[in-house]
Backbone as CSV, one residue per row, in Angstrom:
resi,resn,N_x,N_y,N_z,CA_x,CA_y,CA_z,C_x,C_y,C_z
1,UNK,0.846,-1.176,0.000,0.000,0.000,0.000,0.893,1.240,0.000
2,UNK,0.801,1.953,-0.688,1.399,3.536,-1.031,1.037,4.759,0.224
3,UNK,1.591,4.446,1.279,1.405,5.749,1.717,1.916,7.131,1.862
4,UNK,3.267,6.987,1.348,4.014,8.156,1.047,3.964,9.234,0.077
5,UNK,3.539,10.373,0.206,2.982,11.086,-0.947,4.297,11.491,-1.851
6,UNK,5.678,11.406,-1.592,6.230,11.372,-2.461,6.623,10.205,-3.623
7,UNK,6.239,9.061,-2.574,6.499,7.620,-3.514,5.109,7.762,-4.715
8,UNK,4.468,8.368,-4.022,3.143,8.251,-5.640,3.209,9.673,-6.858
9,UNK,3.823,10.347,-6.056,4.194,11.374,-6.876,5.515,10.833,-8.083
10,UNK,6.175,10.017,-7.501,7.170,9.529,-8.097,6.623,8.583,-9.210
11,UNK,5.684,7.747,-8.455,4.700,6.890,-9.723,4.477,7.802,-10.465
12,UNK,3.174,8.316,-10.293,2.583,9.475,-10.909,3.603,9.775,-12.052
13,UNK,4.686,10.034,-12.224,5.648,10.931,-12.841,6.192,9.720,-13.977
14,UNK,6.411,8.287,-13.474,6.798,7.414,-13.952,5.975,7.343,-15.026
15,UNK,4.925,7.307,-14.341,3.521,6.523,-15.353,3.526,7.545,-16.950
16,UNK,4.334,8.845,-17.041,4.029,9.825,-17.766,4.917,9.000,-18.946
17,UNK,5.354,8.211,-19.208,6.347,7.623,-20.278,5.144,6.892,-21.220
18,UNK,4.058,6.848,-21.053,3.149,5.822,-21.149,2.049,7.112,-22.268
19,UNK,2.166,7.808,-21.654,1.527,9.100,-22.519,1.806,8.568,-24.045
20,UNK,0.869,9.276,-25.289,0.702,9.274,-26.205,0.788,7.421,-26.746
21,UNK,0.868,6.653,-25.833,0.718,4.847,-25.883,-0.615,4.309,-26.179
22,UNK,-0.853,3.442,-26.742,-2.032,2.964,-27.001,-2.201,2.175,-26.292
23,UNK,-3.756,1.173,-25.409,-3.781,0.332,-25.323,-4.338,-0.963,-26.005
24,UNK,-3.486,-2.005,-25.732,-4.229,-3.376,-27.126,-4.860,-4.455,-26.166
25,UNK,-4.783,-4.387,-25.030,-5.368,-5.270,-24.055,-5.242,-4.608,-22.591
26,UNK,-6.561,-5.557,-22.073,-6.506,-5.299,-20.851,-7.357,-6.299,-20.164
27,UNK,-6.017,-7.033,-19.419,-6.950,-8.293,-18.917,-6.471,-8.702,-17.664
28,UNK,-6.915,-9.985,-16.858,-6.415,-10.226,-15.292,-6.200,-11.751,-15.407
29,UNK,-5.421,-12.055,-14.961,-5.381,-13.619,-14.220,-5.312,-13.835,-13.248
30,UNK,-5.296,-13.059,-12.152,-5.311,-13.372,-11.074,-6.059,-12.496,-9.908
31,UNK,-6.724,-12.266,-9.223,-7.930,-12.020,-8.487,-7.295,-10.506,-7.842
32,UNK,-7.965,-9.645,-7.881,-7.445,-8.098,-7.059,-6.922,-7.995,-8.265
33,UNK,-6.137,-8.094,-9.554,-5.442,-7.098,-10.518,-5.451,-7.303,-11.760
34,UNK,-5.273,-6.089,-12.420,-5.674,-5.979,-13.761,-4.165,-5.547,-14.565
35,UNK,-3.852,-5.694,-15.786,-2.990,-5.610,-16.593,-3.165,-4.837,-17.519
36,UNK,-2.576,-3.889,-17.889,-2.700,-2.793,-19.115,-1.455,-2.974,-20.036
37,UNK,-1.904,-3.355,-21.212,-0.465,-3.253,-21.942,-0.885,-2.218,-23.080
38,UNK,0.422,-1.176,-23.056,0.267,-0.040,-23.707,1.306,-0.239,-24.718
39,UNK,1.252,-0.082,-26.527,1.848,-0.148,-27.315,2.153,1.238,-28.302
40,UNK,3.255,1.492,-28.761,3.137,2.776,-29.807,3.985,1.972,-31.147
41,UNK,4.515,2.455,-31.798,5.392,1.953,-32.303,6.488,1.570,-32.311
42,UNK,7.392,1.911,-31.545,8.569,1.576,-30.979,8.980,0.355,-29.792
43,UNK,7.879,0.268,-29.031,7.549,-0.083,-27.925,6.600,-0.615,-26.933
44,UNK,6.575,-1.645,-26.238,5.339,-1.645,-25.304,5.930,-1.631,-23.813
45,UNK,4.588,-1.854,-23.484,5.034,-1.729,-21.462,3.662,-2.197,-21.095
46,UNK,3.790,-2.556,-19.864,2.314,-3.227,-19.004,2.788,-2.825,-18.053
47,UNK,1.330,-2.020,-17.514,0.864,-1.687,-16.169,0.459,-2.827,-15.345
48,UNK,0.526,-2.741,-14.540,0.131,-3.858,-13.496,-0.479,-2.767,-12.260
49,UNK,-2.233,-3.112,-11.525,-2.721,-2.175,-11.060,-3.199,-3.689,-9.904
50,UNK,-2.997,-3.701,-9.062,-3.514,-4.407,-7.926,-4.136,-3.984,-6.574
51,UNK,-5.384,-4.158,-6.642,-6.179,-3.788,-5.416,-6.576,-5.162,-3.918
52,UNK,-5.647,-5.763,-4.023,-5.093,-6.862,-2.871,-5.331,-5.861,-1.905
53,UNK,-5.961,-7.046,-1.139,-6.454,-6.184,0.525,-5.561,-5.353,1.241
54,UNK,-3.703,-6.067,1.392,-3.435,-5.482,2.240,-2.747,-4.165,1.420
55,UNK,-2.244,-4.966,0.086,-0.821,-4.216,-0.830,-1.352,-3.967,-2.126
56,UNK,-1.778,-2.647,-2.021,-2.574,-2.138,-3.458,-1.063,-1.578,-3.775
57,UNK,-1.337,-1.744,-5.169,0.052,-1.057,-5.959,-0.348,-1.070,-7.147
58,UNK,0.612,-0.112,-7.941,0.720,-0.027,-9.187,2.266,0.156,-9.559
59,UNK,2.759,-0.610,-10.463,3.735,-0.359,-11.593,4.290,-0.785,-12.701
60,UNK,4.544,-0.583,-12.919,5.502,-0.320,-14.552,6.137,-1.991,-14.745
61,UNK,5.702,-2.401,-16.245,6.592,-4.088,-16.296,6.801,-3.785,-17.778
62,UNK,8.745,-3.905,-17.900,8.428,-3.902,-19.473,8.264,-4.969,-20.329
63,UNK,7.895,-6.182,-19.374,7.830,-7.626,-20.193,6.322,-8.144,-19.539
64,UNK,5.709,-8.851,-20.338,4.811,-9.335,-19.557,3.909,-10.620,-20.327
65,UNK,4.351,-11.694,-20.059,3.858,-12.765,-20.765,2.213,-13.074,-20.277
66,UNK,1.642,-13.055,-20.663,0.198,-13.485,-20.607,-0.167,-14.815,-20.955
67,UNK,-0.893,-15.442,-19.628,-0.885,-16.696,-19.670,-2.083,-17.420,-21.220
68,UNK,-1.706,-18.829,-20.744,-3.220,-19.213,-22.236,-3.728,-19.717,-21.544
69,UNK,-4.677,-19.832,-20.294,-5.481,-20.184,-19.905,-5.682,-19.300,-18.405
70,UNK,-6.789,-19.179,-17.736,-6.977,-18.558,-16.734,-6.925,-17.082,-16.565
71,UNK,-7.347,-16.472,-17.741,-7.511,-15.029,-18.278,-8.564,-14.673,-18.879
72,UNK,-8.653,-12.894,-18.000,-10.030,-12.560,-18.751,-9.882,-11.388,-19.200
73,UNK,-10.507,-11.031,-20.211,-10.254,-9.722,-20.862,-10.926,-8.834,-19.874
74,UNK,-10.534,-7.669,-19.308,-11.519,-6.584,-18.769,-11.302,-5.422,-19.336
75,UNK,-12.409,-4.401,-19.000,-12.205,-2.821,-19.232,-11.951,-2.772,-20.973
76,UNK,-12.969,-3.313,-21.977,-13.078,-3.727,-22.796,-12.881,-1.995,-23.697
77,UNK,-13.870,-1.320,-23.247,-14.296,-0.310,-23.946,-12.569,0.878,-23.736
78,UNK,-11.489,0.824,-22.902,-10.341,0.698,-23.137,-9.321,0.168,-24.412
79,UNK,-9.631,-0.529,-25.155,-9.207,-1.257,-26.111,-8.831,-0.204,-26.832
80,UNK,-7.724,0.210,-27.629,-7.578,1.155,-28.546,-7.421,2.706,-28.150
81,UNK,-7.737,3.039,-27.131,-7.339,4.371,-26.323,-6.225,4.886,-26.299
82,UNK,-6.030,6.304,-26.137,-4.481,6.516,-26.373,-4.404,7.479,-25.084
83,UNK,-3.706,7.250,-24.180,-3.180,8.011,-22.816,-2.989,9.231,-23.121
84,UNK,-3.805,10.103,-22.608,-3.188,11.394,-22.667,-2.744,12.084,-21.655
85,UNK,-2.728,11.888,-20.351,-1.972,12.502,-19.014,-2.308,11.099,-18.211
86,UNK,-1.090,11.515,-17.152,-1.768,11.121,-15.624,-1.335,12.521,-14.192
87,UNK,-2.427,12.316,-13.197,-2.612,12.708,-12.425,-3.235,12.671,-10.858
88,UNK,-2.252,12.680,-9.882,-3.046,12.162,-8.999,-4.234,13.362,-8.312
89,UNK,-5.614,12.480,-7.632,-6.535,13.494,-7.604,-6.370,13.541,-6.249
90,UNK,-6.854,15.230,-5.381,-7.253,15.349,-4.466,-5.895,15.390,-3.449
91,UNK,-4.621,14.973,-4.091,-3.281,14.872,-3.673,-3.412,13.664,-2.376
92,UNK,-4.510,12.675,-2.839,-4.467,11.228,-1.969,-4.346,10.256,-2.840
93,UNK,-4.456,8.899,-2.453,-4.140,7.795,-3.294,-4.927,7.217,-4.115
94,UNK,-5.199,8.526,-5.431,-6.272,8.089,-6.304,-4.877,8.590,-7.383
95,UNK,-4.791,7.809,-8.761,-4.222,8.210,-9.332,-5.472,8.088,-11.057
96,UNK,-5.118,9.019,-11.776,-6.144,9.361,-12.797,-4.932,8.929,-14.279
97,UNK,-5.808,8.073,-15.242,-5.168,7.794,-16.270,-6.183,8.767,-17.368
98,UNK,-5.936,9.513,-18.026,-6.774,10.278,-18.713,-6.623,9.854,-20.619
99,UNK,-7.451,9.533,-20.850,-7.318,8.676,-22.535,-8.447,9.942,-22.830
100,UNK,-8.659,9.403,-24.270,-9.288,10.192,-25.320,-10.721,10.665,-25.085
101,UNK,-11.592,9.315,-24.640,-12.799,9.395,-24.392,-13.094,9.109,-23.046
102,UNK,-12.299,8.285,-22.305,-12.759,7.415,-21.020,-11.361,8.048,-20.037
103,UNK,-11.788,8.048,-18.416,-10.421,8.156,-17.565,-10.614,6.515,-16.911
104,UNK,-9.443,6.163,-16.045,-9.223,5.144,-15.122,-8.523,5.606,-13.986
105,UNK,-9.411,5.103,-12.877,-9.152,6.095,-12.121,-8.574,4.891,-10.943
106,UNK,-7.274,4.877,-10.467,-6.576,3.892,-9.367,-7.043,4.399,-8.336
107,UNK,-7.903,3.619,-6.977,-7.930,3.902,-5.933,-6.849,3.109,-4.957
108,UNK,-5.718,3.205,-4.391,-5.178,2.648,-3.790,-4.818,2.691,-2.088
109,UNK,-6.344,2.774,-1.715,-6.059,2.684,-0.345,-5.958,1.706,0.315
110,UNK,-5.797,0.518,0.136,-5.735,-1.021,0.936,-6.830,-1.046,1.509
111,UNK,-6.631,-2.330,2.205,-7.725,-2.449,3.542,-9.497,-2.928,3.229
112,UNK,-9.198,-2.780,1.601,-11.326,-3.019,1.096,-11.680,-2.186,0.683
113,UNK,-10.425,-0.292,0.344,-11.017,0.562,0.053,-9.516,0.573,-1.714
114,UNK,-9.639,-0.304,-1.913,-8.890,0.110,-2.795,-9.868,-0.821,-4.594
115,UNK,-9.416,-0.073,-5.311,-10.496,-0.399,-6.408,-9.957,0.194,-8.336
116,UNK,-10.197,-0.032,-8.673,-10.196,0.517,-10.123,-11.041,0.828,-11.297
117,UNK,-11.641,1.890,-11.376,-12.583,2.669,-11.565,-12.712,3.414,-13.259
118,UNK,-13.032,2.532,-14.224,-13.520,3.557,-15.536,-14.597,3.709,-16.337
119,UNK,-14.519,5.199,-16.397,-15.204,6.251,-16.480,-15.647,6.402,-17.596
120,UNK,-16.453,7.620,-18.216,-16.998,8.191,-19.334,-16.104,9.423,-18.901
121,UNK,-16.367,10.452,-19.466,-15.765,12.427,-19.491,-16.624,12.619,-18.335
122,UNK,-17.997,12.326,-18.002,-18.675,12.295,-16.894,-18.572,11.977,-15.965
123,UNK,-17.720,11.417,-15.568,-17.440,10.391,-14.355,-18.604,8.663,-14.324
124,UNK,-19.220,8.893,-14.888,-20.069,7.725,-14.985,-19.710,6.543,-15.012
125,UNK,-19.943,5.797,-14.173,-18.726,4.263,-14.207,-19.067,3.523,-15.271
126,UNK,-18.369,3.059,-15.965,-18.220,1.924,-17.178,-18.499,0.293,-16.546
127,UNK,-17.240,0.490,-16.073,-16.996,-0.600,-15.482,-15.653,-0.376,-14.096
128,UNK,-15.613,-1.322,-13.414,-14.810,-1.464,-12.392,-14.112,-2.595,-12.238
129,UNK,-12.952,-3.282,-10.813,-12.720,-4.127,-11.090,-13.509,-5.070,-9.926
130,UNK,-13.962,-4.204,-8.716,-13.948,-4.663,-7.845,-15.546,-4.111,-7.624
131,UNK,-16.756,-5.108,-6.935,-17.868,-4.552,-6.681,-18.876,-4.277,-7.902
132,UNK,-18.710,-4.797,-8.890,-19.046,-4.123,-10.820,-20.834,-3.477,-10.016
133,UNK,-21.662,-4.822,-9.355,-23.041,-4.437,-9.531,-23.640,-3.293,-8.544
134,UNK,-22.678,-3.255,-7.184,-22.762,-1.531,-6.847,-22.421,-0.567,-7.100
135,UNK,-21.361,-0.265,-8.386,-20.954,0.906,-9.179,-21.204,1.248,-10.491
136,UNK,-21.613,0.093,-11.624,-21.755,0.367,-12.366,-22.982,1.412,-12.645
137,UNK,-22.963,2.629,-13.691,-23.707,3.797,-13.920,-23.674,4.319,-12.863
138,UNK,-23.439,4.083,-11.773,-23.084,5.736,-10.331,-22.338,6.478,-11.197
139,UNK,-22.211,6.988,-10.571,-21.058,8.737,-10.609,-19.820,8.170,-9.677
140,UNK,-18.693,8.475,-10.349,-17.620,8.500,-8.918,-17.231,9.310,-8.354
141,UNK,-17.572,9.034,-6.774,-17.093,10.336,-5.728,-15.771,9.973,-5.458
142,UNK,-15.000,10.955,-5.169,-14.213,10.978,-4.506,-14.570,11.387,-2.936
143,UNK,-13.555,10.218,-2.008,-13.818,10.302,-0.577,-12.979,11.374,-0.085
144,UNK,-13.228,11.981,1.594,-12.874,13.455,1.802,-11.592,12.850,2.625
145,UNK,-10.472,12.867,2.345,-9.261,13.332,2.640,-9.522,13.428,4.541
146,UNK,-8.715,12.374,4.717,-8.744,11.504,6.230,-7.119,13.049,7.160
147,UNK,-6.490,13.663,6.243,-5.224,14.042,5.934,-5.643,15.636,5.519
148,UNK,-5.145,16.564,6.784,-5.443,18.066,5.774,-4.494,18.342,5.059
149,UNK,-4.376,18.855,3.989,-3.743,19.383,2.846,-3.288,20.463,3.336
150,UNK,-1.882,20.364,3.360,-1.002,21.804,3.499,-0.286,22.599,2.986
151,UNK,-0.370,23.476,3.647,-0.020,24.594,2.310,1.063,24.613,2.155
152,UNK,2.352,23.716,2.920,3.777,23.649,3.180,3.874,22.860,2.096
153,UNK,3.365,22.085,1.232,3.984,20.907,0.274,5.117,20.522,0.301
154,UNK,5.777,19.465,1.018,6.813,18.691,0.811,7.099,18.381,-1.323
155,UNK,6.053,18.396,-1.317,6.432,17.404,-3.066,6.615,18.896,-3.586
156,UNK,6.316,20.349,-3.599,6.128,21.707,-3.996,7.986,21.919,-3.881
157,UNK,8.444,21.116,-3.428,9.675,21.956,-3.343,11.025,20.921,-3.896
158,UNK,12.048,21.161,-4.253,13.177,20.142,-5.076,13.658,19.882,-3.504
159,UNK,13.909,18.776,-3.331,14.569,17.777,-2.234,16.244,17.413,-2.959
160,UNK,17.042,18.285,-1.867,18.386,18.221,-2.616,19.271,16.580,-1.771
């Protein structure tokens, strides 16, 4: 689980290599996580997004063999999208993948509150990974920040 706001800022920043990438799949084999493999021409990479009870994470794999059996395609309407930012929201452990038509939105708080969430431009849920028949068509809220936001920003300043 990510609790350091500079370690996700650091994701956050990572994840930006992935910009202008397409995706050609997006599927899971194994229970809590989903797989994004993003292609351009030069190159691919797979995300790996896991919402495991205790150790939600996300990162970066530049190899990623996909099994032939015990796989399911998810987050279908993803297929063909091309990344255009990321950003984390609310400066807590939501991180935002922003594509053409649709966002995906990482919740990574552990514990039962962690999830993966996409959207319409509306926020309107598509689909999810976790919970599909209590979210699908809601709206997604964002929850209120357990943590006040200060005006000192540690991440606001270069760490020599």
């Amino acid at each position: 689980m990510i609790l350091n706001w500079l370690t996700l800022e650091k994701i956050c920043k990572e994840l930006q290599i992935l910009i202008g990438m397409e995706i050609s799949e997006s599927f899971t084999q194994e229970k809590d996580s989903i797989i994004l493999k993003f292609e351009d021409e030069e190159s691919e990479a797979h995300l790996e997004i896991s919402t495991h009870n205790k150790y939600s994470s996300i990162f970066l794999r530049p190899n990623f063999a996909r099994a032939n059996k015990n796989t399911v395609d998810r987050f279908k309407d993803l297929k063909g999208e091309i990344l255009q930012n990321t950003e984390i929201i609310n400066k807590d452990r939501i991180i935002k993948l922003e594509f053409i038509r649709s966002d995906l939105y990482c919740f990574l708080f552990g514990r039962g509150g962690s999830n993966v969430f996409l959207t319409n431009k509306n926020r309107s849920i598509l689909d999810c990974l976790e919970d599909k028949q209590e979210n699908i068509n809601s709206i997604l809220e964002f929850p209120e920040r357990n943590l006040p936001i200060l005006d000192d920003d540690p991440s606001d300043k270069d760490i020599i």
